[in-house]
N, C-alpha and C positions, 0 to 999 in steps of 0.2 A: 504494500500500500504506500503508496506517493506521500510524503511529508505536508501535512498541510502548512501553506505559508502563513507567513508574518506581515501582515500591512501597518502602517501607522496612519493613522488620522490625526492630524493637526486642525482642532479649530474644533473641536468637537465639541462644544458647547454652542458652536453657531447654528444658524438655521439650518445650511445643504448636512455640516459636519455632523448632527445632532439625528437626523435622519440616514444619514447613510454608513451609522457603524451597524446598524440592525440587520439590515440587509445584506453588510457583510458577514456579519455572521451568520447568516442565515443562509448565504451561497458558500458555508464550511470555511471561512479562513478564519486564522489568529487574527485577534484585532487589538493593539496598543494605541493607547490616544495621550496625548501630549492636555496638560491644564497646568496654569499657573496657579489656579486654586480647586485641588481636588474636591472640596467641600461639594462644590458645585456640581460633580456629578454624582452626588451620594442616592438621590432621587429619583435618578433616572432609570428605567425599568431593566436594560445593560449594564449595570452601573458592575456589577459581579463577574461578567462575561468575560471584562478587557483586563489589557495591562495599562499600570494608566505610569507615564512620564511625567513628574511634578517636574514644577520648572517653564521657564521663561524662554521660548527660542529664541531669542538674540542673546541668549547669552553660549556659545563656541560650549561649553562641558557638557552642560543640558542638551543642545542638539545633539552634539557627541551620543550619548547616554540614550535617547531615546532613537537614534538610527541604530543603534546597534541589532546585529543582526535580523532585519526588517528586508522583504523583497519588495516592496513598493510604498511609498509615500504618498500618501493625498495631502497636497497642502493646501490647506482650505483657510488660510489664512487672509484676513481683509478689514483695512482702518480704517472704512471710509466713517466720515463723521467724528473720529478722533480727535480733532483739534488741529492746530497748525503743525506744520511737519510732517504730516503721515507721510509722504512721498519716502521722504529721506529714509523713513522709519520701516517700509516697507520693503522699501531696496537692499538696505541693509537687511535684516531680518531674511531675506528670501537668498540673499548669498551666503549665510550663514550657515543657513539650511542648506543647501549646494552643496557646501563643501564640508559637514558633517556627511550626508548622506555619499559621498563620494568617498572619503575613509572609509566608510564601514561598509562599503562594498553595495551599496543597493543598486537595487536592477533597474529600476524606473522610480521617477516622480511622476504627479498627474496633479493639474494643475486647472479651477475654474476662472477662465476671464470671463469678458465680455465681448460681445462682437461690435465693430466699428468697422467702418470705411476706409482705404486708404487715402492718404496723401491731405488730408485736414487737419485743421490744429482739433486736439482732442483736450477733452475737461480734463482736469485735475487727475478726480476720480479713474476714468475711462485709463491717462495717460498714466498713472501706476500700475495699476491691473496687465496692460501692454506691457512696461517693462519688466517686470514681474516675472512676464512668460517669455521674456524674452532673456533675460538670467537664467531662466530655468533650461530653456533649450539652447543655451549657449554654455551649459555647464557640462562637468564630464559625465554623468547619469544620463543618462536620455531620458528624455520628456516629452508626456503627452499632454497637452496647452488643449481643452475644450473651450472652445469660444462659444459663450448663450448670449440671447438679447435678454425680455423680460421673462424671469422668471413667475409664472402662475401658480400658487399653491397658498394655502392656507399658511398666512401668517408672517409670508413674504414681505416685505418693504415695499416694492413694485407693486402686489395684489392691494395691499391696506391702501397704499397712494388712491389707485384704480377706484378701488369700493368707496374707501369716504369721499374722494369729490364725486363721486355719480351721485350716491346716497343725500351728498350735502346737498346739491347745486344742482336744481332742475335747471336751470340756466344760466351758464356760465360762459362769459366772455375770456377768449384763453388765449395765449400767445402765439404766434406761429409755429411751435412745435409738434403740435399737435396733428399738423398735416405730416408730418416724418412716416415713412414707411418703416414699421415694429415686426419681426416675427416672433412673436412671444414661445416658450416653451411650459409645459407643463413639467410641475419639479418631477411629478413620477418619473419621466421620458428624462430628465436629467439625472437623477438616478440612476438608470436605467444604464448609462453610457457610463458615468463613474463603476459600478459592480463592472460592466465588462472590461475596465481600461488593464488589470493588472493581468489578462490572457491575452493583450495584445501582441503581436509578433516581437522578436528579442531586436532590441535594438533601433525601433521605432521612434524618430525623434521628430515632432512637428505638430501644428496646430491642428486643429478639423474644428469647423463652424458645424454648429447642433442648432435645430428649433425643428416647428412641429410646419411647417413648409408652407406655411399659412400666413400672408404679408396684409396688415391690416396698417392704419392709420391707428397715432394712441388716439385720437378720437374715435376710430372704429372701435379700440379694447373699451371707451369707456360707454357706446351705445351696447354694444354687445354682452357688456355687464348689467347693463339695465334691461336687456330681455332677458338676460337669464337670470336674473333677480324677481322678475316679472315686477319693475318698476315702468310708470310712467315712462312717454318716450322724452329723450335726455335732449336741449338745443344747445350746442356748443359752437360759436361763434367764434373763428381763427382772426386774432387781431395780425395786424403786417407788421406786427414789431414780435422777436424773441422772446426780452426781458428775462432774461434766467436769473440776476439777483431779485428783483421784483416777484416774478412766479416762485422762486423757493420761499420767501416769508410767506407768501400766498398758499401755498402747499403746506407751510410748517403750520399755520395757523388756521389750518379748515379742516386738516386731517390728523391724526397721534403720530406720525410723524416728526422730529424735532427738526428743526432749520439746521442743525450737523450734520445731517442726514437727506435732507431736503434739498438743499443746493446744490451739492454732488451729483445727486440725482436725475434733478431738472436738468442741470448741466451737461449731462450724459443723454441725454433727449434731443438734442441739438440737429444730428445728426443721423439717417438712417441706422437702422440695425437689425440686417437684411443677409442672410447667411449667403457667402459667394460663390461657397463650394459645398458636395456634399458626396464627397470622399470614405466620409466615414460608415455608408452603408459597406463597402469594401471589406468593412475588418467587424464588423459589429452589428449584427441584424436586430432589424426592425424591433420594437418590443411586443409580446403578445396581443394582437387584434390592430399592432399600426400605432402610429405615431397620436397622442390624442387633442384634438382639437380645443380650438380658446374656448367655446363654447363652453362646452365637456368641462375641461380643466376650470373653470368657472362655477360649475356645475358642482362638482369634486369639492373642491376648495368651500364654494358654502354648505355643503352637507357637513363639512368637519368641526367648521363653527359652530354649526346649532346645534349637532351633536357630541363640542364641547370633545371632541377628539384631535386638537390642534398638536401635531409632535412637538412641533418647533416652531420660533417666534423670533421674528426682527429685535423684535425687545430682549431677545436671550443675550444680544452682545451690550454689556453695559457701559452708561456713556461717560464715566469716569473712570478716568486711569484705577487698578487694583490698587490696593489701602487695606491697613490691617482694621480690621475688625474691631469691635466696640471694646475697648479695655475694662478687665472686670471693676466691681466700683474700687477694690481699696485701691488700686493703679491711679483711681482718681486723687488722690494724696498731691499736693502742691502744684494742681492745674487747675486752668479756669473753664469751669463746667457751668452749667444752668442747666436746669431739671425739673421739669412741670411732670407731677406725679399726684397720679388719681387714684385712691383705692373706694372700691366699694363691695357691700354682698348684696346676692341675690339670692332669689327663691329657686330661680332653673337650675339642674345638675351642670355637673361642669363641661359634659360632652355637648349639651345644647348651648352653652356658651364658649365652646371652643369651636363648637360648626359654624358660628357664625362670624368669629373672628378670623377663621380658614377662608372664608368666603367672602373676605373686607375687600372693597374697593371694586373696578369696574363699572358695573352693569349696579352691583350692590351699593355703590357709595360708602359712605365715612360716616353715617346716621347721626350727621348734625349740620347744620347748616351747607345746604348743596348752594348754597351762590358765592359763598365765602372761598369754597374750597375751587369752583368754575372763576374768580377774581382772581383769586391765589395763581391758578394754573394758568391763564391767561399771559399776568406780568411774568409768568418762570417761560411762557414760550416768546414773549418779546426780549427776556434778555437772553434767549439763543439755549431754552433748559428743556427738557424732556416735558412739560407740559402735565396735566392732569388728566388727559384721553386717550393716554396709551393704554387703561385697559389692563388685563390680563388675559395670560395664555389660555388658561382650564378657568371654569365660574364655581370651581367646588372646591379642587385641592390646588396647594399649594409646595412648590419644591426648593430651595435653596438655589440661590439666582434668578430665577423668578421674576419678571418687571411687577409691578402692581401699580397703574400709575406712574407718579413720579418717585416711587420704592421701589428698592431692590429687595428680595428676601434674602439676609444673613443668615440666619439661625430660624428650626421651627422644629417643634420637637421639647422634651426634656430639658430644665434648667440648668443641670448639669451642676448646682448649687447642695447638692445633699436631698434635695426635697424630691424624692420620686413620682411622687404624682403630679407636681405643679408643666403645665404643660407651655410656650413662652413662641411668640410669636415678635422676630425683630424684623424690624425694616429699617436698612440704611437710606438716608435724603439719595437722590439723582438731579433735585432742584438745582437752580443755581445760587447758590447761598454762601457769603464770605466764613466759610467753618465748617464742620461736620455732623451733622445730624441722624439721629436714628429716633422713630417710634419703636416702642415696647409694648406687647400685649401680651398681660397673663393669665393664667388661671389655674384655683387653689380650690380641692375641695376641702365645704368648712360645713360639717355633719350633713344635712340632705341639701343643701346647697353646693353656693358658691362664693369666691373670692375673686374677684377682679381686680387686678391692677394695669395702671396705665402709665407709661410713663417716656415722655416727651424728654430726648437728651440733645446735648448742643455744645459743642468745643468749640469758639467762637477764634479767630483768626484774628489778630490783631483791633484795633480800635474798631473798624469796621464791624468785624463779625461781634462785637458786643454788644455797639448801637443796633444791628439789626433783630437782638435778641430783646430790647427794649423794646423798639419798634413796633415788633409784632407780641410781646409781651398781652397786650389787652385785648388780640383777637384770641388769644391760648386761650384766656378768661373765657368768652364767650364759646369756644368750640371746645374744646375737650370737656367742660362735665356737663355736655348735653350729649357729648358723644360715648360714655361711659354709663351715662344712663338708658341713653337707646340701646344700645346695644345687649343691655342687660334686659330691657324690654324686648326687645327682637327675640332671643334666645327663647324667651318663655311660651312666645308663637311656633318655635320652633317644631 
């Protein structure tokens, strides 16, 4: 019996990454995944399967350490929305990668860009992603570079974009981009070509353009999501100007989208992204029943919504650099801290009021004032922050890493304090705010009851981050103990 191989997935906490170790496993290979915070995939229903890489690829030991003996790389590595410098940050990093995987002998990389045009100036975004695959297939591994346009799938960046302006904007006056010829791909069908890239021929070194052969207008993706929504029919009016700084706050502030993410994007719209060749039926057949349509993939993608089956989410990749985790309190000894701390009891057991703290945010809200917290998210996507409508991935459970809004899930689970039954639900801030913030939710059983605590933390950053703990000081007042009393009221409905 043939030795089953070693692949590595890098990025496997992001949307394609996050989806496509399952698959691998499930087509018989070993699968090790690279995380600079293991935490993050403790949740995940693989989490036991892999080998997991702690560690940072840019840093030369770490890559070292996780190529080691691996027959293919997936690098699924991508900053868009990072901040300034990703370019640099990317280039570096993907050479790094190169020349680990090239010590330790691996056989192929495989690599997702984007598709573009030649001979244009290409965005930011676009223009990294290109050089990317262009390290990668100029290094001594050989590489295979899949070029997609819009990825369609649940939970996508490009899908959310698509959905909330149709859904927003029965009629919308839109830039010229909108007339660009799109071939969108459904994520299955890009799946689909990652599982077959590491049976590709030995020594295969070169691009192949992938979509589902189907050339629409993004005005065509967003009429076409409105029949398959069975929404009203959509009027979208192409203005003769661009505007791509203009359409990305436009984009950041109509959709959960954040403007880090928004203007890359739009940016990337610019131009056609229209596959030029299609080579790659050659080495990798069709997938079962054919290539599947926008439609379809439209189709797909909201059944997984409503049925609350989303694998993977645009919000998996967080928009602050990694940072340790909330220090336990005695750590807090000679730092400047602020702490709005709510305890109450209640009548519900503690599993009715822990289902509904699992269940905070979204579609569920904060159960205290929803215009406070819709003003709040407002000013956080005007100064360029994750906003208050990004939603969660699942409406029930929740996993460490997790968006919730403009929260990340740190910890969720066991206090880890001595107290075995007390169960602790933390969220770090993603706002944009001069300091570091986390909510705290807990819960104590206290005889056929419960114990609630709530507690609002804040490491403020110089003069700034103190004034703005004053500042908002007097909305804490008003929202938190309506919202530890609703919530205690919700649970009892429960």
């Amino acid at each position: 019996m043939a030795a089953r191989k070693l692949v590595l997935v890098t990025g496997a906490t992001g949307y394609i990454g996050g989806r496509l170790v399952p698959r691998l496993l499930a087509a018989g290979y070993d699968v090790r995944v690279t995380a600079r915070s293991p935490a993050k995939l403790q949740a995940v229903p693989w989490a036991g399967q892999v080998g997991i890489a702690a560690g940072d690829l840019a840093d030369e030991r770490a890559a070292a350490g996780a190529c080691e003996g691996v027959d293919t790389v997936f690098y699924l590595v991508h900053s868009m929305g990072s901040g300034a410098g990703f370019e640099g940050r990317e280039l570096a990093m993907a050479r790094t990668l190169a020349a680990a995987a090239a010590r330790a002998g691996v056989r192929r990389i495989v690599y997702l860009g984007g598709l573009h045009p030649e001979g244009v100036r290409l965005s930011r975004h676009m223009r990294s992603r290109t050089a990317v695959g262009r390290i990668l297939l100029d290094g001594e591994v050989p590489a295979v570079v899949y070029q997609a346009g819009v990825v369609i799938g649940s939970g996508s960046a490009s899908f959310e974009m698509i959905r909330h302006l149709t859904e927003n904007l029965p009629v919308m006056p839109a830039p010229s981009w909108v007339r660009r010829r799109i071939e969108p791909i459904a994520v299955r069908d890009v799946l689909h070509y990652l599982v077959q890239a590491p049976q590709l021929p030995e020594g295969l070194n070169r691009s192949f353009d992938i979509g589902s052969r189907e050339i629409l207008t993004y005005a065509g993706l967003m009429y076409g999501y409105a029949h398959a929504a069975g929404l009203a029919h959509r009027y979208i009016y192409a203005l003769p100007v661009p505007a791509p700084a203009l359409a990305g706050w436009w984009v950041a502030l109509t959709t959960p989208i954040p403007h880090s993410m928004a203007v890359p994007l739009v940016e990337s719209l610019q131009h056609d992204a229209v596959a030029a060749e299609h080579d790659i039926d050659r080495y990798v057949p069709l997938p079962p029943g054919g290539l599947t349509g926008y439609r379809k993939a439209v189709e797909l993608a909201l059944g997984r919504i409503r049925s609350g089956a989303v694998e993977t989410s645009w919000s998996n990749a967080s928009l602050r650099p990694p940072s340790d985790p909330l220090p336990s309190d005695p750590d807090w000894a000679g730092r400047t801290v602020y702490v709005d701390e709510r305890r109450r009891e209640g009548t519900a057991a503690p599993e009715q009021v822990w289902r509904v703290i699992e269940g905070i945010g979204g579609k569920n809200g904060w159960y205290s004032w929803p215009a406070a917290w819709v003003a709040r998210g407002l000013l956080d996507k005007l100064a360029g922050g994750a906003g208050h409508n990004r939603g969660r991935r699942d409406g029930d459970r929740l996993a460490v890493g997790d968006a919730v809004d403009w929260w990340r899930v740190e910890h969720i689970g066991g206090s880890g304090n001595g107290q075995d039954d007390e169960k602790v639900l933390r969220l770090r801030a993603e706002m944009k705010v001069p300091g570091d913030a986390w909510l705290e939710l807990s819960v104590l059983p206290a005889g056929s009851g419960t114990v609630y605590r709530q507690r609002a933390i804040y490491f403020p950053r110089g003069l700034a981050g103190k004034a703005y703990w004053w500042l908002v000081l007097p909305f804490h007042g008003l929202i938190f103990p309506s919202m530890a009393r609703n919530i205690l009221r919700q649970a009892k409905r429960v």
